[in-house]
mmJSON file of the N, C-alpha and C atoms, coordinates in Angstrom:
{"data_MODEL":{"atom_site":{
"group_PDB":["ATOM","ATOM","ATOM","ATOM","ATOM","ATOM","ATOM","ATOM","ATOM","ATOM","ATOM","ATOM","ATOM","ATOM","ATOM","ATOM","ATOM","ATOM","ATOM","ATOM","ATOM","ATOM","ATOM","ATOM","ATOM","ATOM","ATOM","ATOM","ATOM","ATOM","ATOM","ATOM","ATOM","ATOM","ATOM","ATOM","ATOM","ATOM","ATOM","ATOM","ATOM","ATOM","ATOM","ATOM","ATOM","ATOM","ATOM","ATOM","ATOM","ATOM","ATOM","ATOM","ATOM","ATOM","ATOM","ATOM","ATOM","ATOM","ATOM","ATOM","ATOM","ATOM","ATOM","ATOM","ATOM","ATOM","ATOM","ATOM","ATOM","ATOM","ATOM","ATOM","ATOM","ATOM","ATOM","ATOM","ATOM","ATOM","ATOM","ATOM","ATOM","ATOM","ATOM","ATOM","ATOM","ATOM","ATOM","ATOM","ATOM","ATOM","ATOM","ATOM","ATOM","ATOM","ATOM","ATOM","ATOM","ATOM","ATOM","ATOM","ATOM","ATOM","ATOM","ATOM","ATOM","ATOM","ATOM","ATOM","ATOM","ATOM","ATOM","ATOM","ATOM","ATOM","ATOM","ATOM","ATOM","ATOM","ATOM","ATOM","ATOM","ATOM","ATOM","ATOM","ATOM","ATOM","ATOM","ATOM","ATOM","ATOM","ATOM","ATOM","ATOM","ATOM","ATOM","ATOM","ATOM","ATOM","ATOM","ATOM","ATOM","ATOM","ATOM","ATOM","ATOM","ATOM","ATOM","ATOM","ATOM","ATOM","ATOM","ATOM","ATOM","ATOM","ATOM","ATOM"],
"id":[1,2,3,4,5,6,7,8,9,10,11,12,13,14,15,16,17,18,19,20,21,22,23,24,25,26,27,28,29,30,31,32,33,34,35,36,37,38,39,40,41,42,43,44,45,46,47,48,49,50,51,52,53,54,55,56,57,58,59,60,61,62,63,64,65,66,67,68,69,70,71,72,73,74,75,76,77,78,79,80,81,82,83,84,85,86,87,88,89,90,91,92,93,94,95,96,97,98,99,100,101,102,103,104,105,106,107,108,109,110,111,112,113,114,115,116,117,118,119,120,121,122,123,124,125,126,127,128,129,130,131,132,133,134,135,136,137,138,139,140,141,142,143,144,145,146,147,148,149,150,151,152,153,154,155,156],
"type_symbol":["N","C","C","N","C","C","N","C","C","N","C","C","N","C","C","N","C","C","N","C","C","N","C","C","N","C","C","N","C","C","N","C","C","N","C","C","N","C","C","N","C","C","N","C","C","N","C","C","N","C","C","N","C","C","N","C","C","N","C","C","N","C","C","N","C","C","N","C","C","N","C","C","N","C","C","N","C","C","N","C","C","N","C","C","N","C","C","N","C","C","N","C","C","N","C","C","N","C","C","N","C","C","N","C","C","N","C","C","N","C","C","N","C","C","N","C","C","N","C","C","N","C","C","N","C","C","N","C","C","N","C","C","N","C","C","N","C","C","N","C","C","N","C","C","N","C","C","N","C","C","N","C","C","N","C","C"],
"label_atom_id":["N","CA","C","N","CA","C","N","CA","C","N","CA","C","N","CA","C","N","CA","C","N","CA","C","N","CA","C","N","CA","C","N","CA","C","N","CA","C","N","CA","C","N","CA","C","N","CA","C","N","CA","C","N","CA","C","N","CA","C","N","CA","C","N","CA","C","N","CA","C","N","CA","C","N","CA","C","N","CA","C","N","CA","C","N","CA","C","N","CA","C","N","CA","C","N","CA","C","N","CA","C","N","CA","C","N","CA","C","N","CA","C","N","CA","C","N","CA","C","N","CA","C","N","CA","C","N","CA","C","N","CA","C","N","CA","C","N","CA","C","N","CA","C","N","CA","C","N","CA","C","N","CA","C","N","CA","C","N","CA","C","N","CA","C","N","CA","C","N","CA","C","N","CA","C","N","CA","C","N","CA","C"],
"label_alt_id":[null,null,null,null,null,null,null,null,null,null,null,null,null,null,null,null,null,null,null,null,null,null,null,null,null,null,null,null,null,null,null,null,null,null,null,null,null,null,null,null,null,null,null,null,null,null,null,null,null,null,null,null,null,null,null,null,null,null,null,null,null,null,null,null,null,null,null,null,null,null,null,null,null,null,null,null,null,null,null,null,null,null,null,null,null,null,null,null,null,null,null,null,null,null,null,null,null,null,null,null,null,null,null,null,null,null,null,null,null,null,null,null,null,null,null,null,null,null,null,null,null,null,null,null,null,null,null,null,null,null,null,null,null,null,null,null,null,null,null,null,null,null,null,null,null,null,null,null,null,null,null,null,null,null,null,null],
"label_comp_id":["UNK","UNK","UNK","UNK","UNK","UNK","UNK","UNK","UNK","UNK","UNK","UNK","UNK","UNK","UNK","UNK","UNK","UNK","UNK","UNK","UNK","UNK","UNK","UNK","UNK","UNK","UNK","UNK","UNK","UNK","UNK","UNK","UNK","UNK","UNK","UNK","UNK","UNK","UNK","UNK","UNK","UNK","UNK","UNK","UNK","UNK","UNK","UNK","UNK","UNK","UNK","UNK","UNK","UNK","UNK","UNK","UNK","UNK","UNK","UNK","UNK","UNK","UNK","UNK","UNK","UNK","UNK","UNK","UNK","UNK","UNK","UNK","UNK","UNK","UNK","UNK","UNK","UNK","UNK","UNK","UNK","UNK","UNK","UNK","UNK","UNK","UNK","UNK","UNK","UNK","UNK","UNK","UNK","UNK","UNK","UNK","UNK","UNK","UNK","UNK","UNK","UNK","UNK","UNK","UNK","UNK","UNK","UNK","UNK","UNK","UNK","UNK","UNK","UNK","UNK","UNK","UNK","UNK","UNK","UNK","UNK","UNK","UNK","UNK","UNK","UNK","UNK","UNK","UNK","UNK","UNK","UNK","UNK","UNK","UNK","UNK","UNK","UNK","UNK","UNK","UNK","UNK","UNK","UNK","UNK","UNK","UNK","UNK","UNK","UNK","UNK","UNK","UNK","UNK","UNK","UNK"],
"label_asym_id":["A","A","A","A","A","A","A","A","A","A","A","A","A","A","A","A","A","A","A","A","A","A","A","A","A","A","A","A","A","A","A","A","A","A","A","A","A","A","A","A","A","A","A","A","A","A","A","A","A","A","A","A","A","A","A","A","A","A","A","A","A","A","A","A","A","A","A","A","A","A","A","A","A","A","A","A","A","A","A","A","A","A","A","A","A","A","A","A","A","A","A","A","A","A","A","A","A","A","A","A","A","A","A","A","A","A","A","A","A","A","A","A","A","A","A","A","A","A","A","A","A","A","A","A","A","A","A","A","A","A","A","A","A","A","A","A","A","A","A","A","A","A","A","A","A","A","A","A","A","A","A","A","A","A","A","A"],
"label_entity_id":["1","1","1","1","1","1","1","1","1","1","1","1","1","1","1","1","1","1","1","1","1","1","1","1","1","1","1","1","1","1","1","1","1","1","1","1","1","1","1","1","1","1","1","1","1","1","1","1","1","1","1","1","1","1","1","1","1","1","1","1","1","1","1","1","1","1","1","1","1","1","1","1","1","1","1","1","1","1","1","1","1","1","1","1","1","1","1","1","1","1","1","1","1","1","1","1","1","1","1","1","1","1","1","1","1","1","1","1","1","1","1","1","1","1","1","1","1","1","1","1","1","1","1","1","1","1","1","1","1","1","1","1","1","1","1","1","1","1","1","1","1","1","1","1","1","1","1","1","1","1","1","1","1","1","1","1"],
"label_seq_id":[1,1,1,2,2,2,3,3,3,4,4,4,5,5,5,6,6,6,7,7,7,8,8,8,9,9,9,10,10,10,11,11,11,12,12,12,13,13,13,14,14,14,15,15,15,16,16,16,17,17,17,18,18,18,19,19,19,20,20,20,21,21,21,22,22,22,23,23,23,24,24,24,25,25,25,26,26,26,27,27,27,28,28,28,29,29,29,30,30,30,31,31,31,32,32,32,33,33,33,34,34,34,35,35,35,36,36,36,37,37,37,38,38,38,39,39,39,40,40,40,41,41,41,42,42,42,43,43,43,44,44,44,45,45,45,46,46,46,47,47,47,48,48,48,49,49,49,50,50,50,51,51,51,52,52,52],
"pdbx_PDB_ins_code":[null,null,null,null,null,null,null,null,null,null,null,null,null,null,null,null,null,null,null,null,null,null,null,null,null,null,null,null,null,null,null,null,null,null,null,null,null,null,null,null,null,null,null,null,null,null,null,null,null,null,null,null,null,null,null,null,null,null,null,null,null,null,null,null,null,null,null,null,null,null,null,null,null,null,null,null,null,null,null,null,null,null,null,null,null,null,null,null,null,null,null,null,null,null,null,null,null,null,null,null,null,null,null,null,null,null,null,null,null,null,null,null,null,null,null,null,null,null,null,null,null,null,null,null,null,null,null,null,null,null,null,null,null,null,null,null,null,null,null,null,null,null,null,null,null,null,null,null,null,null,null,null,null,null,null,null],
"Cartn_x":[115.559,114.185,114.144,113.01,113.344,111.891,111.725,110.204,110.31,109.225,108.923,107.325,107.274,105.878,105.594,103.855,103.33,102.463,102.027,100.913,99.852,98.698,98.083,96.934,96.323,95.102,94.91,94.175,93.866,94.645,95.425,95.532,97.251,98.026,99.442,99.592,100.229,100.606,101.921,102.167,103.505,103.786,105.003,105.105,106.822,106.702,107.619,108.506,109.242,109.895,108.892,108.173,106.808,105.463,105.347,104.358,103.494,102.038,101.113,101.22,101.792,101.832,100.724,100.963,100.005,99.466,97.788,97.257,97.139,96.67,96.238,95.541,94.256,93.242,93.776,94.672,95.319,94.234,92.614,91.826,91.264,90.906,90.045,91.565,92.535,93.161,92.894,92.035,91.748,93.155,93.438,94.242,94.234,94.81,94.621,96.092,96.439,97.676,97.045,98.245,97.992,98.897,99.784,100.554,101.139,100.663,100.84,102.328,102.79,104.28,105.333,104.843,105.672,105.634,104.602,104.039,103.691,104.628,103.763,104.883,104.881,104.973,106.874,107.581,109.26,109.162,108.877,109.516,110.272,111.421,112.409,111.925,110.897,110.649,109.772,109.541,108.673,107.834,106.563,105.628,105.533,106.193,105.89,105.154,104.131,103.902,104.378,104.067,105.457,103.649,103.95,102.918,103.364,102.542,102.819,102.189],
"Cartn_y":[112.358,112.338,112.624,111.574,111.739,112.848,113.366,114.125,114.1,113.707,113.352,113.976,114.796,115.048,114.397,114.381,113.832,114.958,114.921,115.543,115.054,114.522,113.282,114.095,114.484,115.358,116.664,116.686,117.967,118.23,116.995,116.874,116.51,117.246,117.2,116.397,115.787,114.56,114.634,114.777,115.366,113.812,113.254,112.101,112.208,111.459,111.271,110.256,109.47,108.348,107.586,107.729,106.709,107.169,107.506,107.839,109.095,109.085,110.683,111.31,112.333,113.362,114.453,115.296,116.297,115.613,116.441,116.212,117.673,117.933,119.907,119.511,120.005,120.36,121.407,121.288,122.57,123.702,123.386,124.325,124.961,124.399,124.771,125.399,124.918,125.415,124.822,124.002,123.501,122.033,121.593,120.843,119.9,119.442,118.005,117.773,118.311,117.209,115.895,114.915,113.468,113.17,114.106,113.266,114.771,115.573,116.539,116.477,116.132,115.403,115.698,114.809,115.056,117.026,117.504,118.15,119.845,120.463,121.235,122.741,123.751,125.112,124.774,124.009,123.469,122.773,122.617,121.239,122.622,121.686,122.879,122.098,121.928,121.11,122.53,123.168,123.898,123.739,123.575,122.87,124.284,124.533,125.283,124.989,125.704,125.595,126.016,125.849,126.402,127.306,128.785,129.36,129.964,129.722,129.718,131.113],
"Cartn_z":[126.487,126.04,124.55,123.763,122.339,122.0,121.718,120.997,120.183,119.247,117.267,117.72,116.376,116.116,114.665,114.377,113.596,113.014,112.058,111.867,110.813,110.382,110.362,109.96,108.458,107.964,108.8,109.851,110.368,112.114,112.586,114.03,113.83,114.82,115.109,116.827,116.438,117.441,117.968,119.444,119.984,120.711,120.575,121.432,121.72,123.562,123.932,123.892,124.029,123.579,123.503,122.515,121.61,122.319,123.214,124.118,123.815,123.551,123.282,124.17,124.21,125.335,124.976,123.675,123.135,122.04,121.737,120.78,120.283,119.665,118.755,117.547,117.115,116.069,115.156,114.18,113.265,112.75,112.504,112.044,112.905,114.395,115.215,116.824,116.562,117.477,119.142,118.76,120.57,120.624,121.381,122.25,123.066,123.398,124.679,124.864,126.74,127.096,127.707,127.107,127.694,128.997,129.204,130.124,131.037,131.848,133.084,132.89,133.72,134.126,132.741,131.289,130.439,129.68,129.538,129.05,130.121,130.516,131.566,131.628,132.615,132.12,131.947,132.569,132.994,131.694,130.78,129.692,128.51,128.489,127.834,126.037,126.003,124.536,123.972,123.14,122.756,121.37,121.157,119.825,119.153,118.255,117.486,115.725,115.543,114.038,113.086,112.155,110.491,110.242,109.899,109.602,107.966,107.278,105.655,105.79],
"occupancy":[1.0,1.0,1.0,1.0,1.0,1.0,1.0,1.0,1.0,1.0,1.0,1.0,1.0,1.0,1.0,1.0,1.0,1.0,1.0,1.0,1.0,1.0,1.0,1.0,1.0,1.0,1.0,1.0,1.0,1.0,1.0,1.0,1.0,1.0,1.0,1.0,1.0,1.0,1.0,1.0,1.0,1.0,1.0,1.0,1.0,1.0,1.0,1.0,1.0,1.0,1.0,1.0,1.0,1.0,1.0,1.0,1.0,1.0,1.0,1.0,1.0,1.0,1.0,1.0,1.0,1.0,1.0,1.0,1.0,1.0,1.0,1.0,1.0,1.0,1.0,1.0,1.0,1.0,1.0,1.0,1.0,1.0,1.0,1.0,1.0,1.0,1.0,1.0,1.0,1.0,1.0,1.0,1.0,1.0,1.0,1.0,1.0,1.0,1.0,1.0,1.0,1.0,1.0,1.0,1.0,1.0,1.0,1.0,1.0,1.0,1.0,1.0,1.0,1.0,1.0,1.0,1.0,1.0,1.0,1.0,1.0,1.0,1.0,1.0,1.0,1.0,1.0,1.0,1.0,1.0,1.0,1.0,1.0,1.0,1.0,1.0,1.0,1.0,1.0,1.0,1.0,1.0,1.0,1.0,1.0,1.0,1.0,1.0,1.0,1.0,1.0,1.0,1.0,1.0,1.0,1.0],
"B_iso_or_equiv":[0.0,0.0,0.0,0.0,0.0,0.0,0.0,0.0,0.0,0.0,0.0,0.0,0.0,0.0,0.0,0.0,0.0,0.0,0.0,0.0,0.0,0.0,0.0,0.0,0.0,0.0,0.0,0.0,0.0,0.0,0.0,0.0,0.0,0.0,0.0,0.0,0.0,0.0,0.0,0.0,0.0,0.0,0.0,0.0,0.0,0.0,0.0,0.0,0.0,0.0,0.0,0.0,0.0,0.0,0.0,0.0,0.0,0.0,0.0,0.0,0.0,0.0,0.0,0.0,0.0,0.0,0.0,0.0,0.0,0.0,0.0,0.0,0.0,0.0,0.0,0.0,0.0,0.0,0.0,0.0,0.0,0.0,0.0,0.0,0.0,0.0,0.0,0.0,0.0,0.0,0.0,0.0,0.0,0.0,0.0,0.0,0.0,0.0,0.0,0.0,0.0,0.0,0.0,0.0,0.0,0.0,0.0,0.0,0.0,0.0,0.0,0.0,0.0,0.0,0.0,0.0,0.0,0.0,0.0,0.0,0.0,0.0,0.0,0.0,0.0,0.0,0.0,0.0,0.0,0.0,0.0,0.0,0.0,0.0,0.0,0.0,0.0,0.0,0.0,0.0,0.0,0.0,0.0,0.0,0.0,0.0,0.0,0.0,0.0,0.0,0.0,0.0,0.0,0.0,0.0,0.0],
"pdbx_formal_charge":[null,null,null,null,null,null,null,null,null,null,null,null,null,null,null,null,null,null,null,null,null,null,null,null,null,null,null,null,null,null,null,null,null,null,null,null,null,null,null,null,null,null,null,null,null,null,null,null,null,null,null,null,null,null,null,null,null,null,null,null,null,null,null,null,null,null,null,null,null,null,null,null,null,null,null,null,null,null,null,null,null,null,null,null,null,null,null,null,null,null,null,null,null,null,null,null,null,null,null,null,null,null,null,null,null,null,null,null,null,null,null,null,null,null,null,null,null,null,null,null,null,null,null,null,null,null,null,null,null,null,null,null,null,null,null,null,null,null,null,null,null,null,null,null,null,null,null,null,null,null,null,null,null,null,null,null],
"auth_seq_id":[1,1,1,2,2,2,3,3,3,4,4,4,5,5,5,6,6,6,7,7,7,8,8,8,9,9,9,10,10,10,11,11,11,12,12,12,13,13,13,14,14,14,15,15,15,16,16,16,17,17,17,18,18,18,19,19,19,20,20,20,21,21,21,22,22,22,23,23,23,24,24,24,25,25,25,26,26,26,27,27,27,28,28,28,29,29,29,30,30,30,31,31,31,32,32,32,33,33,33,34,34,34,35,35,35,36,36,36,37,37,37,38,38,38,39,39,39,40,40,40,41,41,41,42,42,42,43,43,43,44,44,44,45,45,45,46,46,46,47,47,47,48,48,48,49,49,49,50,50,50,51,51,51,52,52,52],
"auth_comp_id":["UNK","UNK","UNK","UNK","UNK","UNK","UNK","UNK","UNK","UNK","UNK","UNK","UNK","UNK","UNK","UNK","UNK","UNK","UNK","UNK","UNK","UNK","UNK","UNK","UNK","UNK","UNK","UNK","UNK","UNK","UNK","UNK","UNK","UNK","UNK","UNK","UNK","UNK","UNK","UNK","UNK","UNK","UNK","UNK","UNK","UNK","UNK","UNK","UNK","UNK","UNK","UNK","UNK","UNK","UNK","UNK","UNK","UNK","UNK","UNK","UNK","UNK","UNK","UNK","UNK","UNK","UNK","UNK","UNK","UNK","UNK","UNK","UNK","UNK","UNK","UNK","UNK","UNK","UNK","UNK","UNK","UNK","UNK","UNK","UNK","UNK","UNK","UNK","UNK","UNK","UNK","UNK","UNK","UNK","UNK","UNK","UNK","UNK","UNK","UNK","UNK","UNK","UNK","UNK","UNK","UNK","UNK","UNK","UNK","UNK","UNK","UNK","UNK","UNK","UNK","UNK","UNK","UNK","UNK","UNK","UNK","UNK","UNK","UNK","UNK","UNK","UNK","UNK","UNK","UNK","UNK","UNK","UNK","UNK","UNK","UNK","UNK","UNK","UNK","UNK","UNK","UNK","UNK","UNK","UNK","UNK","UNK","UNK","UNK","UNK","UNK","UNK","UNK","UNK","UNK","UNK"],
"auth_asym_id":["A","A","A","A","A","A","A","A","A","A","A","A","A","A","A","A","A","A","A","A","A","A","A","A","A","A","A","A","A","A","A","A","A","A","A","A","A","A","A","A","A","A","A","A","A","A","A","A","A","A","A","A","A","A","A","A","A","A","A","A","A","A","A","A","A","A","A","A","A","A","A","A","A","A","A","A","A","A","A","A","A","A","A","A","A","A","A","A","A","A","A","A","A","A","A","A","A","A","A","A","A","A","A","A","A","A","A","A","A","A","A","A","A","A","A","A","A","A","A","A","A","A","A","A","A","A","A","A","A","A","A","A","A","A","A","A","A","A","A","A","A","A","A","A","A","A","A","A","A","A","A","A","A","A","A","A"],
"auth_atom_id":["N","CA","C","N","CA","C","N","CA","C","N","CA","C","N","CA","C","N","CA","C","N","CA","C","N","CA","C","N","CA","C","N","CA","C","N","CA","C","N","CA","C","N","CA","C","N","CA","C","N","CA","C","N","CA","C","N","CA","C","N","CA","C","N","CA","C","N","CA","C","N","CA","C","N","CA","C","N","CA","C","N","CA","C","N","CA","C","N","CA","C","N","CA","C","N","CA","C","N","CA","C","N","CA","C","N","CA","C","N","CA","C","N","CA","C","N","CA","C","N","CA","C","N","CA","C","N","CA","C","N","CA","C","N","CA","C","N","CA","C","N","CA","C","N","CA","C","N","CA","C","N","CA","C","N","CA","C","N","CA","C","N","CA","C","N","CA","C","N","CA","C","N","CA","C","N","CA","C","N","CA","C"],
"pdbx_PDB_model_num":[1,1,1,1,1,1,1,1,1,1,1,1,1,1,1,1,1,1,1,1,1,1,1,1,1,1,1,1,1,1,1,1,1,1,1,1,1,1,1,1,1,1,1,1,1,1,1,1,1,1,1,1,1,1,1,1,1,1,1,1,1,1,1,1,1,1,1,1,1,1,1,1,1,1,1,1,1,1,1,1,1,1,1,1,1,1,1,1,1,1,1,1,1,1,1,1,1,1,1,1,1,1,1,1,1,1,1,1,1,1,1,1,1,1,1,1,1,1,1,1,1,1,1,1,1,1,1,1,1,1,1,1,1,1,1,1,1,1,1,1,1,1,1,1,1,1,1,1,1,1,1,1,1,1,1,1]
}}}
């Protein structure tokens, strides 16, 4: 499994071999999973932020 993130003005974009799995709002902190299955409490992938 490949994971690349994006991050795109205010919104970070988590994708699986090309596929949106997560979305995240960087100012407001709210979220959206796209895909249960790829994305859930077992995924040894972890989204961390760079906090300045």
């Amino acid at each position: 499994m490949i994971f690349t993130q994006k991050t795109k003005d205010n919104e970070l974009y988590v994708y699986m071999n090309g596929k949106l799995i997560y979305k995240r709002w960087l100012k407001t902190g709210q979220s959206k999973v796209f895909d249960l299955m790829a994305y859930d409490k077992y995924t040894e992938y972890s989204i961390n932020e760079n906090k300045k």
